[in-house]
LOZA-305654 format. One record per residue: residue in one letter; x, y, z of N, C-alpha, C, O, CB in turn. Coordinates in steps of 0.1 Angstrom, whole numbers, plus 2048, in hexadecimal, padded with zeros to 3 digits. Glycine has a CB too. Layout:
AXYZXYZXYZXYZXYZ
...
//
This chain:
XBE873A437BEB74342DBF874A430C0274C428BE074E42C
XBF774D43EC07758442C1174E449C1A751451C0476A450
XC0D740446C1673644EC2673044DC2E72B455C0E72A44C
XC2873543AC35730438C3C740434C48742433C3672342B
XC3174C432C3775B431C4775E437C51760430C2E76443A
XC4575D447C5375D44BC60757446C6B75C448C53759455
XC5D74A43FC6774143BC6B746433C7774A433C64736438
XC6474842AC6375141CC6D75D41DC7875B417C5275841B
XC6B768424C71772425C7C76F42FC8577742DC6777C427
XC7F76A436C8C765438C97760433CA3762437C8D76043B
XC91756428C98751419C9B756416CA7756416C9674D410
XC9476540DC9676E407CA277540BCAC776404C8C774407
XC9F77A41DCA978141ECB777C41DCBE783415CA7786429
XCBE770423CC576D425CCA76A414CD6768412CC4764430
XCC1769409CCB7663FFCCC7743F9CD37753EFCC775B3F5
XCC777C3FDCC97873F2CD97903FECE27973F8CB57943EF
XCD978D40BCE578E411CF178440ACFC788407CE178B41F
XCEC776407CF976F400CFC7763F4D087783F3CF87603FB
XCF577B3EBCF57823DECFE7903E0D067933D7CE67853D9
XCFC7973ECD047A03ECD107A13F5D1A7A93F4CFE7A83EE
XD0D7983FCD1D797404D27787402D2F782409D1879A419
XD237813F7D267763F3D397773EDD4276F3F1D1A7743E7
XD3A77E3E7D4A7803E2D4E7873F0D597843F6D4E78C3D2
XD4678F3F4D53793405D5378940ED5B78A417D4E7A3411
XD4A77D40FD4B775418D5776C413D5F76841CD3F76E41B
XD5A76A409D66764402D7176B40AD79767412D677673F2
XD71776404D7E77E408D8077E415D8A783419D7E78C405
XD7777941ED7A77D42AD7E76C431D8176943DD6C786431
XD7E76842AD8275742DD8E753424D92747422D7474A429
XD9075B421D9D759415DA975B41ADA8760426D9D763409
XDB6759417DC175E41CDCE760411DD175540DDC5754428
XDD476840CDDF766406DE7761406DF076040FDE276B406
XDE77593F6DF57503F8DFF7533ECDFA7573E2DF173F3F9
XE0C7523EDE157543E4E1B74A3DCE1F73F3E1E1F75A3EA
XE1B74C3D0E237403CAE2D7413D0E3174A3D6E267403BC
XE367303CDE457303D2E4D7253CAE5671E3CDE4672B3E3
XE457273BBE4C71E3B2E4F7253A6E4772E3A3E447103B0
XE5B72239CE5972C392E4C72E388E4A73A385E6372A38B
XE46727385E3872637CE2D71C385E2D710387E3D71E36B
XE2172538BE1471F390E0B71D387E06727382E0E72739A
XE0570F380DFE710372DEF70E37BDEE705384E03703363
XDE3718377DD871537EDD1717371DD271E367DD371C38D
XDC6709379DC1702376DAD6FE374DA570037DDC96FC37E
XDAA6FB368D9A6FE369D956F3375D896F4376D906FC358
XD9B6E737ED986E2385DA56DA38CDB06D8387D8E6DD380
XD9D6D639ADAB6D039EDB06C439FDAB6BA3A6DAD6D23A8
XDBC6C3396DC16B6390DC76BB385DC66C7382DB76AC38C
XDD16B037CDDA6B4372DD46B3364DD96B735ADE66AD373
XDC86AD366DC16AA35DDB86B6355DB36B6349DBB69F362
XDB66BE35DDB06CD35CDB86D8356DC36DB35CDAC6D3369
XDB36DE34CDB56E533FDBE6F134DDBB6F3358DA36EA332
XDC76F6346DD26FF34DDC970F346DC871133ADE86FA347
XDC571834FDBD72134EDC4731353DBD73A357DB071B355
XDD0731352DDB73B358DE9733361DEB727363DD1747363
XDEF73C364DFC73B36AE02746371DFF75236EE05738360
XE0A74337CE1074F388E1D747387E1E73B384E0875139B
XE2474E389E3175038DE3775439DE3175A3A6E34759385
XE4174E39EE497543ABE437623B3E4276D3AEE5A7583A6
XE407603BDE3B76E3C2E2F7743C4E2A77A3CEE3E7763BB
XE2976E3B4E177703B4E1176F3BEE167683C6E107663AD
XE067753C2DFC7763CFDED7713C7DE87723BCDFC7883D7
XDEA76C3D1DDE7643CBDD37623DDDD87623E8DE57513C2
XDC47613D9DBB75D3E7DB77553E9DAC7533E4DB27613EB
XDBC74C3F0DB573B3F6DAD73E400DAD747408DBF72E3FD
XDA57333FFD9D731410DA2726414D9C71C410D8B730413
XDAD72441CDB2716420DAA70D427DAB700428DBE716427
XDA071842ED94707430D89703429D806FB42CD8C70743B
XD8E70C41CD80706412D836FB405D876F0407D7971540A
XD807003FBD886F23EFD926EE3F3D9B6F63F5D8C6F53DF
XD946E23F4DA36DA3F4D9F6CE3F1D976C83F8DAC6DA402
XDA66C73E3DA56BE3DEDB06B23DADB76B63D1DA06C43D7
XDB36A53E0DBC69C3D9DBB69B3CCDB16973C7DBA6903DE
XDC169E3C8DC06953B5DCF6973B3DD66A03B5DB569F3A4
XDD168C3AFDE168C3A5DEA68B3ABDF468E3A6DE569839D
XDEB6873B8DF36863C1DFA6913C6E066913C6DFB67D3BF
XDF569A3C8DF26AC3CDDE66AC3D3DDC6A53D2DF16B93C0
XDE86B83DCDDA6C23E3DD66CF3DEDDC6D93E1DDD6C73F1
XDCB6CE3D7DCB6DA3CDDC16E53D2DB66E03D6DC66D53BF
XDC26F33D4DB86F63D9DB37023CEDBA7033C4DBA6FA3E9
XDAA7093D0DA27133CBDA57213CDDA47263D8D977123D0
XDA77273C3DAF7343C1DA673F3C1D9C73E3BADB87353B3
XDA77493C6D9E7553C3DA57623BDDA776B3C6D9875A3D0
XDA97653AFDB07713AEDAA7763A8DA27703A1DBC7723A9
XDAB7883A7DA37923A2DAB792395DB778F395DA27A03AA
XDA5795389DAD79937DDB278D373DB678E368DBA7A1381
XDB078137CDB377A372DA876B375D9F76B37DDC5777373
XDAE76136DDA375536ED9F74A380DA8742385DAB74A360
XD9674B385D9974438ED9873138CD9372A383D9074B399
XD9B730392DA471C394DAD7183A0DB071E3AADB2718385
XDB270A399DB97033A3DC67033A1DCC704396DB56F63A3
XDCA7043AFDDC7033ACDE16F73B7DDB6F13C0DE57173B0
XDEB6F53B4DEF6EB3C0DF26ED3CEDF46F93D0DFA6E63BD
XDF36E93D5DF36ED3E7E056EF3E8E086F63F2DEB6DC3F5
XE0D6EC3E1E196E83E4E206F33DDE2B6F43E1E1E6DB3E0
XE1B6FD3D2E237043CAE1F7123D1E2371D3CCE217023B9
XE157113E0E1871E3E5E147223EFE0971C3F1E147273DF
XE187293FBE1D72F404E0E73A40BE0A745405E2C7353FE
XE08733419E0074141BE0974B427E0F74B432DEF73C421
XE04754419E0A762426E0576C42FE0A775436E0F76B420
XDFA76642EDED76C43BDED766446DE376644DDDD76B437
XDFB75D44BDFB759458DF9763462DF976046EE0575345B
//
């Protein structure tokens, strides 16, 4: 009867911890990176083939996790953008610069 209980409430715990600390665990594996081209077009996936879903410019700051998405397509390295306020997507590895060294 009380044999898989523990399991149970362990599950529980640990996902209702992902549920609330789920976007800060991002942030905390993320790093800032800067555009360094005049127009960054990002992207609903990564590749050129994916519908263009916003754009940055020179300067722009944006949050990667450089050890997380990173994708070949299109003869680029595309990785996974995290920005507040606007749409998140893919941008290319080459059009930007991390500044959280």
């Amino acid at each position: 009867m009380f044999k898989n209980r523990g399991k149970k409430i362990l599950f529980g715990s640990a996902l209702c911890l992902i549920m609330l600390f789920g976007t800060s665990a991002i942030a905390l594996a993320a790093h800032q990176f800067e555009v360094i081209v005049s127009t960054c077009y990002v992207r609903s996936g990564p590749g050129t083939g994916y519908s263009i879903v916003g754009h940055m410019h020179d300067g722009d700051v944006m949050w990667m996790d450089p050890t997380g998405d990173r994708t070949y397509a299109n003869g680029y390295y595309w990785m996974k953008e995290y920005r507040s306020g606007g749409p998140n997507g893919w941008v290319k590895e080459n059009e930007v610069d991390n500044i959280s060294k």
